[in-house]
N, C-alpha and C positions, 0 to 999 in steps of 0.2 A: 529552487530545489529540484522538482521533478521537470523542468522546464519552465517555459512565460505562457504557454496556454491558457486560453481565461476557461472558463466554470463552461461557457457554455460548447468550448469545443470537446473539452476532456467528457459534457456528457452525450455529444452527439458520436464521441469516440464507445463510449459504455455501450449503449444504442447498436451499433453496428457490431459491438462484440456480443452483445445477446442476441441479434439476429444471425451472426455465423453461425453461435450454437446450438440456436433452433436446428438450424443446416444442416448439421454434422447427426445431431439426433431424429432428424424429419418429424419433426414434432410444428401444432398450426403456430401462428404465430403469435396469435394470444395467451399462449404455453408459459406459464411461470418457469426462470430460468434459474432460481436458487439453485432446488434437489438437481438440476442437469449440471452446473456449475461444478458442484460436489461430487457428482459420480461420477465426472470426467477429470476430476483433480485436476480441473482449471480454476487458477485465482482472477476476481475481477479487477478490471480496469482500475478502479478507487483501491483496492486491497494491494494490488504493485505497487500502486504511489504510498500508501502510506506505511508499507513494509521500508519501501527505500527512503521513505524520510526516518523513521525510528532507526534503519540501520546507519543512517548518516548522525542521527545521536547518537548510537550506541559506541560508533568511534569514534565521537569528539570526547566523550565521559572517559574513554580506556585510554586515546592515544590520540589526542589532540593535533600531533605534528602529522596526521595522515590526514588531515582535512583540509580540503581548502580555504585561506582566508575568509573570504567571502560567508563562507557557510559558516565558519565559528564565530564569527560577529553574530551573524542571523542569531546561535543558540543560548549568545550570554546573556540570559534570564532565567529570573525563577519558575518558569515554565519546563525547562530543559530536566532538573532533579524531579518534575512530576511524570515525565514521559520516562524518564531511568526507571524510575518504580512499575511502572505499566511493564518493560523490558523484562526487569526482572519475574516477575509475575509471572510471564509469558515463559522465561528461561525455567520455572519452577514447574510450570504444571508440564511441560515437553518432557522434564525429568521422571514427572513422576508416571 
C-alpha cells in the first residue's frame, strides 16, 4: 500500500522526522515533538501512511474502477465496511 518498507525502517524514518523538527524549532533533543507537530501543521510519518491507506479505501467504497487490482483484492473483507464507518466519522465532525 504505502510501499514494502518493513516496521523498522518506516520508524527509523519517524525518528529523523522528529529530529528535523527539533531543528526547525531549536528545541534540546529530548523536546516532546506532539504540541511542535501541531503548531507547525506538520502531519507525522504513521499519520501520511494511514491517511493514504483510508483514502485508498475511500475509493474503492465510491469508485472501485479507479483503484488498482492489486489494492481492491487487498480490501475485499469485512474489515474494509469498518474503516468506511471510521471515514465517515471523520467526514462528519470536519462538517460540523
Amino acid at each position: 500500500m504505502g510501499g514494502a518498507a518493513s516496521k523498522t525502517k518506516i520508524c527509523e524514518l519517524g525518528r529523523s522526522q522528529k529530529r528535523v523538527v527539533r531543528c526547525i524549532e531549536s528545541v534540546s533533543f529530548l523536546a516532546r515533538t506532539s504540541q511542535i507537530f501541531k503548531r507547525l501543521h506538520i502531519l507525522k510519518l504513521t499519520d501520511l501512511h494511514e491517511l493514504h491507506v483510508l483514502k485508498q479505501m475511500y475509493l474503492y467504497t465510491t469508485t472501485s474502477y479507479l483503484v488498482p487490482l492489486p489494492i481492491a483484492d487487498f480490501f475485499r473483507n469485512q474489515d474494509l465496511y469498518d474503516c468506511v464507518a471510521v471515514i465517515q466519522d471523520i467526514e462528519q465532525i470536519r462538517v460540523t
